[in-house]
Residue frames as qw, qx, qy, qz and C-alpha x, y, z in Angstrom:
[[0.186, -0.017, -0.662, -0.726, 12.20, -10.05, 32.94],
 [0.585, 0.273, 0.634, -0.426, 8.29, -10.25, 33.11],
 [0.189, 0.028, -0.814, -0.548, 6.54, -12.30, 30.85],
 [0.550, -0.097, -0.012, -0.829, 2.89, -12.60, 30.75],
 [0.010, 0.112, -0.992, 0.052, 1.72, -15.99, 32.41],
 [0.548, 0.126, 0.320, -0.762, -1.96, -16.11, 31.52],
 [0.911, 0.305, 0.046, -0.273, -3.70, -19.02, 29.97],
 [0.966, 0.076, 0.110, 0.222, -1.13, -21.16, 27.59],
 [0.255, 0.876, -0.240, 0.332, 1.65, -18.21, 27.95],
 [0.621, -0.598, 0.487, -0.141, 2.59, -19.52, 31.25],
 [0.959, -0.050, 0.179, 0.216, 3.86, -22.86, 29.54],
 [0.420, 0.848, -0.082, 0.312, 6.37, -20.21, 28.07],
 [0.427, -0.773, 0.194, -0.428, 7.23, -19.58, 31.31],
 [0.835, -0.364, 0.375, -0.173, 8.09, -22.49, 32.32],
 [0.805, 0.530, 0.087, 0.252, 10.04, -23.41, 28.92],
 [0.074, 0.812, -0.398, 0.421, 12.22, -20.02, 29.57],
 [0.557, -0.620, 0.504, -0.226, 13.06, -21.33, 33.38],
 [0.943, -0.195, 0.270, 0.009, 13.72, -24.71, 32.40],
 [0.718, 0.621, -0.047, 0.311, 16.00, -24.08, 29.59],
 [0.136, 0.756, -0.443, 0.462, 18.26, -21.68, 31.92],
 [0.819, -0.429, 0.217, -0.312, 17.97, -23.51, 34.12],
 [0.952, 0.132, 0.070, 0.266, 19.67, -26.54, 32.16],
 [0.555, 0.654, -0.145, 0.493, 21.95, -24.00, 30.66],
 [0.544, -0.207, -0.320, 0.748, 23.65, -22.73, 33.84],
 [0.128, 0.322, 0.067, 0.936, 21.73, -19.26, 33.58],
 [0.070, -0.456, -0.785, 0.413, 20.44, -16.99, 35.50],
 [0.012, 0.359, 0.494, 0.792, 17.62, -15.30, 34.30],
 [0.013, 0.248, 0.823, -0.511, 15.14, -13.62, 36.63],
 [0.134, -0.245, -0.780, -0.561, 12.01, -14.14, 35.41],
 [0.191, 0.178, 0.652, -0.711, 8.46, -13.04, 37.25],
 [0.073, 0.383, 0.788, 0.477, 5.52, -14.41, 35.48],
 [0.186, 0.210, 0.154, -0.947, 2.92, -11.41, 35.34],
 [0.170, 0.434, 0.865, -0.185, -0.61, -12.57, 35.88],
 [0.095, -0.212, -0.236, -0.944, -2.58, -10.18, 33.66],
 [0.246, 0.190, 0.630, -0.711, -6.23, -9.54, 35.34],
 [0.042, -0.129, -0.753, -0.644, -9.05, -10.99, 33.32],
 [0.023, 0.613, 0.717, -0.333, -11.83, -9.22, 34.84],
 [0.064, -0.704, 0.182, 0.683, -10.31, -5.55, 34.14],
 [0.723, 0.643, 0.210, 0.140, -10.87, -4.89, 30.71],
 [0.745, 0.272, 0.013, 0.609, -7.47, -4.38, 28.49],
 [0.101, 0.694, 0.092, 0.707, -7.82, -0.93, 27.38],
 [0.229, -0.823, 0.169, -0.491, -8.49, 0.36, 31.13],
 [0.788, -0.507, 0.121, 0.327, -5.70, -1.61, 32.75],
 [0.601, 0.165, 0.007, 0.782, -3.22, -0.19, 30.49],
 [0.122, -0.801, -0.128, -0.572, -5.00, 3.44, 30.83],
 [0.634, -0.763, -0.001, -0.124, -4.97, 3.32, 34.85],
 [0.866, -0.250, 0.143, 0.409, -1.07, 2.00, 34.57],
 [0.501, 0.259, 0.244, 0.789, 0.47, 4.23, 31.94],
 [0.011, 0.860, 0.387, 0.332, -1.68, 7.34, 32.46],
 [0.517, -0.814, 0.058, 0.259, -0.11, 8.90, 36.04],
 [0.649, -0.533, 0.208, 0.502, 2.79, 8.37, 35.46],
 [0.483, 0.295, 0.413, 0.714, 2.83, 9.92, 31.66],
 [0.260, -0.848, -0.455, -0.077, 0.75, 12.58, 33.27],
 [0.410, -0.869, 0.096, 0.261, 3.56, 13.41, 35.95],
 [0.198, 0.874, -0.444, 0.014, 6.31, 13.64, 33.04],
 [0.470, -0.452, 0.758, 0.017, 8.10, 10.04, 34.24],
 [0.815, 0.443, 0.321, 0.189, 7.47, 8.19, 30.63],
 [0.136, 0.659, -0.489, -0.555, 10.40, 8.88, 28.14],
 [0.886, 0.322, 0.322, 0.086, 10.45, 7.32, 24.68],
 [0.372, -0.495, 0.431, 0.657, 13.36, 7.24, 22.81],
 [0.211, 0.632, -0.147, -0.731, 13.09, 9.03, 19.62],
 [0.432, 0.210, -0.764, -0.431, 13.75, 5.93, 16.84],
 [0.124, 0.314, 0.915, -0.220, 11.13, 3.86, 18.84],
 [0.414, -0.009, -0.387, -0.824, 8.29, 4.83, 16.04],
 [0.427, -0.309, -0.847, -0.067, 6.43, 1.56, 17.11],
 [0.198, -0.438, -0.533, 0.696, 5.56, 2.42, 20.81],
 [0.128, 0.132, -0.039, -0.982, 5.26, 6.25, 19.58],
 [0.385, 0.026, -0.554, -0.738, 2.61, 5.07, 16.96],
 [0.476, -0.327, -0.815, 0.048, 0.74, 2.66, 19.17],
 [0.157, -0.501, -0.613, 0.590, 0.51, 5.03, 22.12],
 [0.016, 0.084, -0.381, -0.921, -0.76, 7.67, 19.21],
 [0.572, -0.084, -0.566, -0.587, -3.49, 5.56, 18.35],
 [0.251, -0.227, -0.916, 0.213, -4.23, 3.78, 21.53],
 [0.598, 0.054, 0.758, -0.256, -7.46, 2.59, 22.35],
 [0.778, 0.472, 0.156, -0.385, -8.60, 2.59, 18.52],
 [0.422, 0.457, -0.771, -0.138, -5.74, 0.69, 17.03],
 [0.975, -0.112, -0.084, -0.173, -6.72, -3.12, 17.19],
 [0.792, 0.153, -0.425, 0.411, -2.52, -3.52, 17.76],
 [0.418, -0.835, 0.050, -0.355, -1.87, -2.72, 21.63],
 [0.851, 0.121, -0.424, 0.286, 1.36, -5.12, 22.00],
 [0.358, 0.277, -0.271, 0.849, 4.12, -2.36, 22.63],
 [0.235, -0.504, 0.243, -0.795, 1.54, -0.22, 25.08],
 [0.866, -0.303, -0.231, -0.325, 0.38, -3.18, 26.78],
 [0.852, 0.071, -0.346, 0.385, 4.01, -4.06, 27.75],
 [0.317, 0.654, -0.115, 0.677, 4.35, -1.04, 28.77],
 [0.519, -0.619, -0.038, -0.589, 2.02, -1.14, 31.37],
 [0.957, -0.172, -0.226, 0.059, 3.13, -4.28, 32.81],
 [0.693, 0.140, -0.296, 0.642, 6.51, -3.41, 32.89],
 [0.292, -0.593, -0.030, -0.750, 4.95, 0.26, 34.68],
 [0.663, -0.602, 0.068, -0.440, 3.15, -1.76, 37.13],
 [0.945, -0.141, -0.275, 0.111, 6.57, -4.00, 37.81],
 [0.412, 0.503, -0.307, 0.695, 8.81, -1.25, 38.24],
 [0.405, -0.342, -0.584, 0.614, 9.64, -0.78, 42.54],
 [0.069, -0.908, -0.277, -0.306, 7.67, 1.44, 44.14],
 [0.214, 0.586, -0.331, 0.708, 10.08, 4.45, 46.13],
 [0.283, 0.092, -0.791, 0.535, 11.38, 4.05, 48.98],
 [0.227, -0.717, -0.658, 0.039, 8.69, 4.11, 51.99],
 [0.275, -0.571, -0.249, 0.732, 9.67, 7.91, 53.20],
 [0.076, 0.121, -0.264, -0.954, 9.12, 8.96, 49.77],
 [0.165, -0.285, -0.752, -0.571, 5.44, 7.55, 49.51],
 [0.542, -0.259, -0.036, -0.799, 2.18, 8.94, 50.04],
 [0.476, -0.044, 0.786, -0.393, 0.29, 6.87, 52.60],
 [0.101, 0.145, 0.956, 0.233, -1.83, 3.80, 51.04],
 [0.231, 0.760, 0.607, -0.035, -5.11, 5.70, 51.33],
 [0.178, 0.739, -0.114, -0.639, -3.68, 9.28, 50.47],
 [0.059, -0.269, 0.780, 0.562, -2.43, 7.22, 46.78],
 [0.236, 0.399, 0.863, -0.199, -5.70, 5.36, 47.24],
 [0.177, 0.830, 0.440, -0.292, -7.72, 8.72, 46.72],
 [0.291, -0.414, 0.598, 0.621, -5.01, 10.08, 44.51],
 [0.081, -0.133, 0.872, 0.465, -5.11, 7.86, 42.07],
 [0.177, 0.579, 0.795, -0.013, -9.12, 7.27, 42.36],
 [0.194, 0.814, 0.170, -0.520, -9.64, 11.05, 41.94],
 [0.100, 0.425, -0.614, -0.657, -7.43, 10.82, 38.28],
 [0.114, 0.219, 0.926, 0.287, -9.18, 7.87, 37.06],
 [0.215, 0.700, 0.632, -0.252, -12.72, 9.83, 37.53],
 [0.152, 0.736, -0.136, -0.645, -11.22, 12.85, 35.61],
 [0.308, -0.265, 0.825, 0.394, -10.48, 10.37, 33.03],
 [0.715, 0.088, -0.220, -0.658, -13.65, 9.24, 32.70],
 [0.435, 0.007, -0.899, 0.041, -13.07, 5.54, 33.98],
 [0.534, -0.526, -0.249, -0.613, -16.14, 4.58, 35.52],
 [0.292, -0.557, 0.638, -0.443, -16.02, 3.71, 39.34],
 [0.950, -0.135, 0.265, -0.092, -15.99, -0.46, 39.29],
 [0.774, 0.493, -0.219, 0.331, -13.02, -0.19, 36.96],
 [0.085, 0.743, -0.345, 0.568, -11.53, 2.13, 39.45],
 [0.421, -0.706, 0.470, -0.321, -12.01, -0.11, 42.52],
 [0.979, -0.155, 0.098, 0.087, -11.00, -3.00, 41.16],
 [0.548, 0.450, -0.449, 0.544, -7.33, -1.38, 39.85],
 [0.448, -0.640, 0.310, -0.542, -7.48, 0.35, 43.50],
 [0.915, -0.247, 0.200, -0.247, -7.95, -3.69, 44.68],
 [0.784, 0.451, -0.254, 0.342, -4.82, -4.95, 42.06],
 [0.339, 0.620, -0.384, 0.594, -2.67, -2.48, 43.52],
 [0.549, -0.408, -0.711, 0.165, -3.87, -3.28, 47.06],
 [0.061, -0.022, -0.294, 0.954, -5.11, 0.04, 47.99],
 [0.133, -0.694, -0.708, -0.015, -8.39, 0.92, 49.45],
 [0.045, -0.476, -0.162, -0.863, -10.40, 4.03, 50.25],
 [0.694, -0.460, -0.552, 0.050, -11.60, 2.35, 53.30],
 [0.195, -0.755, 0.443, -0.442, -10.63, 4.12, 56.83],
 [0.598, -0.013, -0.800, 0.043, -8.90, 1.15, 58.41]]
């Protein structure tokens, strides 16, 4: 389970662990630092885009909420359900190593979608910097 552990969300965190904790349960929990430099709107964009792009998002059909949120996202002021999404996007394993593009071919990838996007290039190298990929020859 991730749960968002910024500011007074983390004490959540820590409420959740202790409680299972007492209770005999395991629960695995991974508090998910959100980035408070990266504005909202283009950390969920740069997380949810690709991969709805390449066809690897399904929503299930009575999930109207999601639907209607990723309908209206960025001008709906409610961004809960696509905001989780992302998170839970950018927590899901990445494929094995034989199936992944080297770290700079994803690098330039992924920087060449964000510019078709329109996302302007400081937004782009700091996700590039999250995700801990560079454009750099090493």
């Amino acid at each position: 389970f991730g749960i968002e552990a910024n500011a007074q969300q983390s004490l959540f965190v820590d409420y959740l662990r202790k409680d299972a904790r007492q209770r005999g349960v395991v629960i695995p929990i991974v508090a998910v630092d959100q980035p408070t430099r990266i504005d909202k709107d283009v950390r969920i964009k740069t997380a949810i885009q690709p991969p709805l792009a390449e066809g690897r998002i399904f929503i299930l059909e009575n999930d109207n909420e999601l639907e209607v949120e990723m309908s209206n996202f960025p001008t709906s002021p409610i961004k809960d359900l696509v905001d989780a999404l992302a998170s839970a996007i950018t927590m899901a394993p990445m494929r094995s190593k034989s199936l992944q593009a080297s770290k700079r071919t994803k690098a330039i990838q992924l920087s060449n979608y964000l510019k078709a996007q329109g996302i302007g290039q400081l937004h782009i190298d700091r996700r590039l910097e999250e995700l801990g990929l560079t454009l750099e020859v090493a």
